[in-house]
C-alpha positions as CSV (number, residue, x, y, z in Angstrom):
1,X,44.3,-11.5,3.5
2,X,44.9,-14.7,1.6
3,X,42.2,-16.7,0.5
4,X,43.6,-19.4,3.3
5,X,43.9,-17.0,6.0
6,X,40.2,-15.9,5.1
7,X,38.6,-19.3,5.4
8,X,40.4,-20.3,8.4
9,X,39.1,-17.1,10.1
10,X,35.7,-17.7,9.1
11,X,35.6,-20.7,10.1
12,X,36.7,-20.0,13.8
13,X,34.4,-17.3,13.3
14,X,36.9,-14.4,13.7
15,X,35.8,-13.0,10.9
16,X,33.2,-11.1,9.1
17,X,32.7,-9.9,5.7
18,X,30.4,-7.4,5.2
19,X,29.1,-5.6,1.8
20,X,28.6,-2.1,1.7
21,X,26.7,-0.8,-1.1
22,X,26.7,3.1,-2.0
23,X,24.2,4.6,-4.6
24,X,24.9,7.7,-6.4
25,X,21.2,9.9,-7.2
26,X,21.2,12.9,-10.0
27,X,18.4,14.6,-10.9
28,X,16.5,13.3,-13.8
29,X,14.3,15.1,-16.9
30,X,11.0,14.7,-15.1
31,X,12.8,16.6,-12.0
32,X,10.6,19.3,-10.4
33,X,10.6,20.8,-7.0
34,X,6.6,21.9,-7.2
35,X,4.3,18.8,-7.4
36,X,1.4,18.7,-10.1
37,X,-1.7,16.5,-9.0
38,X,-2.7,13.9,-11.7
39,X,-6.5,14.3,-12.5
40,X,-8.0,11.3,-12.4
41,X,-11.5,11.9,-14.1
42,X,-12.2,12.7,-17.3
43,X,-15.1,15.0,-17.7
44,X,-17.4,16.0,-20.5
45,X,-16.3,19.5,-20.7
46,X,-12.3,18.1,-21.2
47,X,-13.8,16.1,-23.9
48,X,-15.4,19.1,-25.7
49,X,-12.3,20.9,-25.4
50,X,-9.8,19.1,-26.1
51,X,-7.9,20.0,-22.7
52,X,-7.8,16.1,-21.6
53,X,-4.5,15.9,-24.3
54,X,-2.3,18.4,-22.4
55,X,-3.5,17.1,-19.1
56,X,-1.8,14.0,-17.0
57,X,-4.0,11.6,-16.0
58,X,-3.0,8.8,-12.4
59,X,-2.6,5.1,-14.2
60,X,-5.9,2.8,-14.0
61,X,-4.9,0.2,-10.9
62,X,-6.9,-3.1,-12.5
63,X,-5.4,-5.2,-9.8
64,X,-6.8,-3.1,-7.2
65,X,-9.4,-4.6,-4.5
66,X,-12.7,-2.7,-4.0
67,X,-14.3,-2.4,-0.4
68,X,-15.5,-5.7,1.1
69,X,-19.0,-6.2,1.0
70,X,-21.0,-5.7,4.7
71,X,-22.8,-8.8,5.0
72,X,-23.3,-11.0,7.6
73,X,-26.0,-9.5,9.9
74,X,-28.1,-11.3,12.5
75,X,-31.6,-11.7,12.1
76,X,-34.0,-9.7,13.4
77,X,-35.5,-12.4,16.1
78,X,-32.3,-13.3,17.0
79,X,-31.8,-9.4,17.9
80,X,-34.7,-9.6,20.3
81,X,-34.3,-13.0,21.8
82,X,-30.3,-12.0,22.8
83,X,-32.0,-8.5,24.1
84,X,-34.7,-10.5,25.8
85,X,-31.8,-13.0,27.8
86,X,-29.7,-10.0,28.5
87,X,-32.9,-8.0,30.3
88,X,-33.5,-11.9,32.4
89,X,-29.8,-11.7,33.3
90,X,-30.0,-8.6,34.7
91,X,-32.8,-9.0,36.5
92,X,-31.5,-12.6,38.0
């Protein structure tokens, strides 16, 4: 269509333009069908050995958040006294 034709469709809304993007994949160097498991310690007997050269180690994730710290627990009196009204409430 035109360029004219085109806006003048769009604008009445007659018309859509949609993209359609197609990706091609080959296989790479690093291509294998088994899958090898990174180690991701390094021990004293690869040291002595020499083995931690040949071997391939998981990247160090520095960004990475640890576990969140359990804090935040009520105190012991407070325990009691919240087992204590719950007992009352029970009994009326």
């Amino acid at each position: 269509l035109p360029e004219r034709d085109r806006t003048e469709l769009k604008r009445r809304k007659l018309l859509l333009e949609v993209t359609l993007k197609s990706y091609w994949l080959r296989k790479g160097s690093a291509f294998s069908t088994a899958v090898t498991r990174q180690d991701t310690e390094l021990t004293p007997d690869m040291i002595a050995t020499g083995s931690w050269r040949q071997r391939p180690f998981k990247p160090y994730n520095f960004a990475a958040r640890g576990l969140p710290p359990e804090c935040g627990h009520l105190h012991p009196l407070l325990k009691v006294r919240t087992q204590l009204r719950q007992i009352f409430l029970e009994m009326g």
